[in-house]
Structure formats: C-alpha cells, structure tokens
N, C-alpha and C positions, 0 to 999 in steps of 0.2 A: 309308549302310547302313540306318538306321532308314525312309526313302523307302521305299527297294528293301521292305523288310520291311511297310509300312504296304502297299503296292500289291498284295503277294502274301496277306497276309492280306485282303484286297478281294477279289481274286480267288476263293480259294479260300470264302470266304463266300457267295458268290454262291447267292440261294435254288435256282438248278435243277442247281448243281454241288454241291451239298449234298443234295441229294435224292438225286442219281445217288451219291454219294458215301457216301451213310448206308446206301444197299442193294446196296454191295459189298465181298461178300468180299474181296476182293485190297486194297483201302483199309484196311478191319479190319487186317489182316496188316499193312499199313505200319507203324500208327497203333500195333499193342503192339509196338515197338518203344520206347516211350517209356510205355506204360500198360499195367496190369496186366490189366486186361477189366473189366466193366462188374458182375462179381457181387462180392461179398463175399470166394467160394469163390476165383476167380479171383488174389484178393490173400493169400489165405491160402498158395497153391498158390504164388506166388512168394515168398512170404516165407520158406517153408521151402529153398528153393534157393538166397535171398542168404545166408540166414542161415549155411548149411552154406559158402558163401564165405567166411566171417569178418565181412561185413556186417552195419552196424546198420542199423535201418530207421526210415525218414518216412512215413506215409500222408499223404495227399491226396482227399477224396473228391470227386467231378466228377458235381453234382447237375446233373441238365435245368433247363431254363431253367423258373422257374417254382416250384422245388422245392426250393429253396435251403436252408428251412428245415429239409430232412428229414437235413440233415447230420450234428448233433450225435447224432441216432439211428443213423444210418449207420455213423459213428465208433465208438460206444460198441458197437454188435452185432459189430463187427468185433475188437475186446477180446477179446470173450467168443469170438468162434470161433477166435481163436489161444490162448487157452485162457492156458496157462504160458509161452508164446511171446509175450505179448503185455508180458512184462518189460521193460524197457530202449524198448522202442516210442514213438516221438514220433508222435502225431500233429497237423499242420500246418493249421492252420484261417484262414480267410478270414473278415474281421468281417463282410463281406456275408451271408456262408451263419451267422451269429449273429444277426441281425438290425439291425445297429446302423445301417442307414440308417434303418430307423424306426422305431427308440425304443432310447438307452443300456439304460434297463431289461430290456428285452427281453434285449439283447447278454450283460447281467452275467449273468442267471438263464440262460439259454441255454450261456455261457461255463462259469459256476462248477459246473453240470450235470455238463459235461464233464470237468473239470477233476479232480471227485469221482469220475467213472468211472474216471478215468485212475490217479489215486491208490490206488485201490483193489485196480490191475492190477498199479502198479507200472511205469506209462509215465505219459511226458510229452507236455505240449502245448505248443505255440507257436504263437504268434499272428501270422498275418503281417499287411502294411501293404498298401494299394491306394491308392487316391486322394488325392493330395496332399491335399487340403482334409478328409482324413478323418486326417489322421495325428497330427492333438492329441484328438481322438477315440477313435482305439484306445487311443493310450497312459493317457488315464485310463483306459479299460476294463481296460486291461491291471494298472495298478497298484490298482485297486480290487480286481482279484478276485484278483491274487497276494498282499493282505494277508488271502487265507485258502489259498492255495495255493498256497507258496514256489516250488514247482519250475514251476511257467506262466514260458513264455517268452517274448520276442516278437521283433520282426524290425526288423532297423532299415537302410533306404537310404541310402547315406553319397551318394547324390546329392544329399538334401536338406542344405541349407549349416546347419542346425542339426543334425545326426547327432554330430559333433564334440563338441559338447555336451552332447547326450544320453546317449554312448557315457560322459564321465565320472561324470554324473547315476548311471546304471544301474550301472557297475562299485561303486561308491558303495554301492551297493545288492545287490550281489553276485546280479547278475541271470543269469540265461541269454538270451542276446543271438546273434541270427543276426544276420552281415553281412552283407548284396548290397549289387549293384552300384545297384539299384532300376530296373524296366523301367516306367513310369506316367512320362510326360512332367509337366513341373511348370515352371512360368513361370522366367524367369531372376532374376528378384528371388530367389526362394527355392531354385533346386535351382541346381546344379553342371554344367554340358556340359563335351561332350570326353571321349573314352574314357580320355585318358591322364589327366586332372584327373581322373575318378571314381575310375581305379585308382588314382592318390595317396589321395586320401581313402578308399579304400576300407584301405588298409596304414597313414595315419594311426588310425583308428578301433581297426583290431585292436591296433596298437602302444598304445593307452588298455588297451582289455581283456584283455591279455597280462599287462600288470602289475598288474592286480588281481585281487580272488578274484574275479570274475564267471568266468562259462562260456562262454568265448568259441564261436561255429560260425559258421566259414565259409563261405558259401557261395558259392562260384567254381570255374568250369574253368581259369581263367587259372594256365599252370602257372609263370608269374615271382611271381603271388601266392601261390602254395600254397607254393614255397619259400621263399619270405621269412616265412611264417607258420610253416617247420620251423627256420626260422633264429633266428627272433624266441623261439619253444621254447626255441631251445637256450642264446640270450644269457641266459634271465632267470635273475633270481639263485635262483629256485626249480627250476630246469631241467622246465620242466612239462608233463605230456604229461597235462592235465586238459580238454583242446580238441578238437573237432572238427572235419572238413571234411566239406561236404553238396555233394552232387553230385545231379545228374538224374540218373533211369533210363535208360539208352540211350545217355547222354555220357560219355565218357571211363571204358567200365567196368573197362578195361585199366589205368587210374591210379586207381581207386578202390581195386582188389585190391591196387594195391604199395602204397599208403598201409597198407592193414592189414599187411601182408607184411613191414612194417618195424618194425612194432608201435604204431602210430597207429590213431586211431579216424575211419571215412568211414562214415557214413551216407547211406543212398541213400533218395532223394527219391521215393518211387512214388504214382502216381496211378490213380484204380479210380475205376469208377460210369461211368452211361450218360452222360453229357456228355464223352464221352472225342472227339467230332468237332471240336469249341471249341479242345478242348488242342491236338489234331492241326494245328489251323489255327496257334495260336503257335508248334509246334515248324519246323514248313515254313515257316513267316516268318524264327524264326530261324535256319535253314541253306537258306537258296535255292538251292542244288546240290539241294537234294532233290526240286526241281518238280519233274523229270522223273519221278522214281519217283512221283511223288502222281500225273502224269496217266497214265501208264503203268496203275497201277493202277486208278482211274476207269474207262478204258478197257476194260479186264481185264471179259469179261463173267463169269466165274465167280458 
C-alpha cells in the first residue's frame, strides 16, 4: 500500500501536472474537500460551521514552499480573527515551519511566540513530529518551552520502538500527548512495520496515557481503535471522559459527529494557506480510489 501511495504521490507531483493542476478550478473543488481555502477568512468561515456541529477544532497552516517561516504569523492572525471563537482552538504546528532545522534557538523563540499568542486566546498548541532523525530534537524543543507554557503539546508516533517509553516519560509529566500511527518512513532498527504491529503499539501507548493524568488525543480513523479507546474510558477506575479523538477534515465526518453525539470530544484537524496543492498530493496517495476524481478534475477545463 505504501508502493502504491509513493508512486501516485510521483505522479501527481509531476511539475506539468502541477501546473495544470494549480490553474484549475475543478482540482480546487477536489482539494476543499480536505482544506479549508488558502485565506485566513476561508478557516474562519469553516470554523463557524464545525463549530455549530459540536466540533472542536485543529488548524494547520499550509505555507508555499519557501515561506515556512511565515507560519507562527499566520497562526497567531488567525486567533485574533476568530475573535472569542478562537477559545478551546489547537493549533498544530510543524517544527519545520519553527525553524528547527536551522537552529533549536530559532524553534524555541518562534515556538514560545506562539505559544503566548495561544495562551492569551485561550487555545492550545501542539507540536507535531516529521523526520525520524528530528524526533529527539522536537522533543527537547518541546519540553524546553512547555517549562513556560504547560498546556503545549506534542505528537508522538508509536511507530518509533521508543514511543513506549516516551508515552510513560510524558504521562509522568501530565503532558498533552497526540497519538498516531506516524506516516515518515524510519529504518528498522528504530521504528516498528506492519499495519497490525503499529496498531498494537499504537493501543499499547493510549493504554500508558489512559491511566494517567496526561491528555490523552488520538488520532486515528481506525474505528477497532477508537473503540477500544471508548472501552479503555470506560474500564479506568476514573471513568474518564478527559480525552480526545482527532480526525481529518474530510475523513470520516459521519464518525466525528457521533463521537460528539454520544458526548465525547472529536476535534477536527483542518488545513488553510496557499500550499493546499502538497496536502492535496498526500490525501490522493492516501486513498488511491480517488485518482480518477483528481484526473477527471485536471481535465475539467473550467
């Protein structure tokens, strides 16, 4: 599957199918499927209509290549235009678009910036993970600037064979801790293969942070994990319903609603900014049924 996935992400990159594909309407249409539009307004304008859902929300911002840095500005303007709305709001930050490939310092002033915007609102952040070889990197970054801003969170891939570990490190610490499955390929020495091996470790990990005060969020569509994360709820001897589940925009928003519906909390993961072609290319890798609608649209001269 991951083949199949590598080869259509090839494809769909391809610089003259990317051209054709940046200057057509019917592609755009595809692509908010999965992203909010490329303005600020655009995220504003859907936030009020999960929100009136019963949804919590994640932003994501999707800088051009090049522009990476202009994110923690991006993030923080987007605060202030959801105004009182922008309470309870995660926003989901990438240590690339921080700076931390070149230079920690950069990342922590970049990060702790943020982090003061956020507190200010009365939203959180979290930190995700990218590049295997970057992942004792965030996590000092992570724990340097949550010793001034408790509520920062971060991400942890139970693919890497030390997640295990880490997950009791951080409950320890009564962190806010997002789970995945981790999508960044990583040598076999250090990460985990096999879909079924990840989903074990990925129910080991929550079953760490279940039982302690940390903030458990998970994030999976896998609906044998989500139950067993409503199960693991209901065994603990706190009966705790202090957890989340984080989902994409676009994926499964018919299970996001009954998770609220039942009185649990789903947070939906939405992505804004003009780099929304990139995301487009990941979401069509991961569901290759959807080539046809991506050429179809291409095609589409509107």
């Amino acid at each position: 599957m991951r083949r199949s996935g590598n080869v259509v992400t090839g494809f769909i990159r391809s610089r003259p199918l990317q051209r054709a594909a940046r200057e057509s309407e019917s592609v755009r249409e595809l692509a908010q499927q999965w992203f909010a539009g490329e303005l600020i307004t655009d995220a504003v304008f859907l936030a009020e209509k999960l929100r009136r859902q019963g949804l919590s929300l994640s932003f994501h911002h999707l800088p051009r290549a090049g522009e990476e840095l202009g994110t923690v500005v991006q993030l923080s303007s987007l605060l202030r235009a959801l105004g009182h709305g922008a309470a309870g709001v995660e926003l989901s930050v990438k240590p690339s678009t921080l700076g931390l490939r070149d230079s920690a310092a950069l990342a922590r002033e970049n990060l702790s910036e943020l982090c003061a915007t956020a507190d200010g609102h009365g939203a959180y952040v979290t930190l995700e993970m990218q590049r295997p070889e970057e992942y004792a990197a965030t996590l000092a970054l992570f724990r340097t600037v949550r010793a001034e801003h408790r509520e920062l969170g971060v991400t942890i891939p139970v693919n890497m064979k030390r997640a295990e570990t880490d997950c009791v490190n951080l409950a320890r610490e009564e962190a806010r801790v997002r789970l995945c499955v981790g999508s960044y390929p990583a040598p076999r020495a250090i990460a985990i293969h096999g879909e079924h091996n990840k989903s074990r470790a990925l129910v080991r990990c929550l079953r760490i942070l279940m039982k302690s005060d940390a903030h458990p969020m998970l994030a999976s569509h896998d609906p044998r994990v989500v139950t067993i994360a409503q199960d693991l709820a209901q065994r603990n001897d706190k009966g705790r319903d202090d957890f989340e589940f984080q989902m994409l925009l676009g994926v499964r928003s018919l299970e996001q609603r009954r998770l609220v519906d039942i009185g649990l909390t789903a947070r939906t993961y939405i992505p804004f900014g003009p780099g929304w072609y990139e995301y487009l290319a990941t979401r069509v890798a991961a569901r290759p049924r959807t080539l046809l609608s991506y050429a179809r649209a291409v095609l589409d001269k509107r």
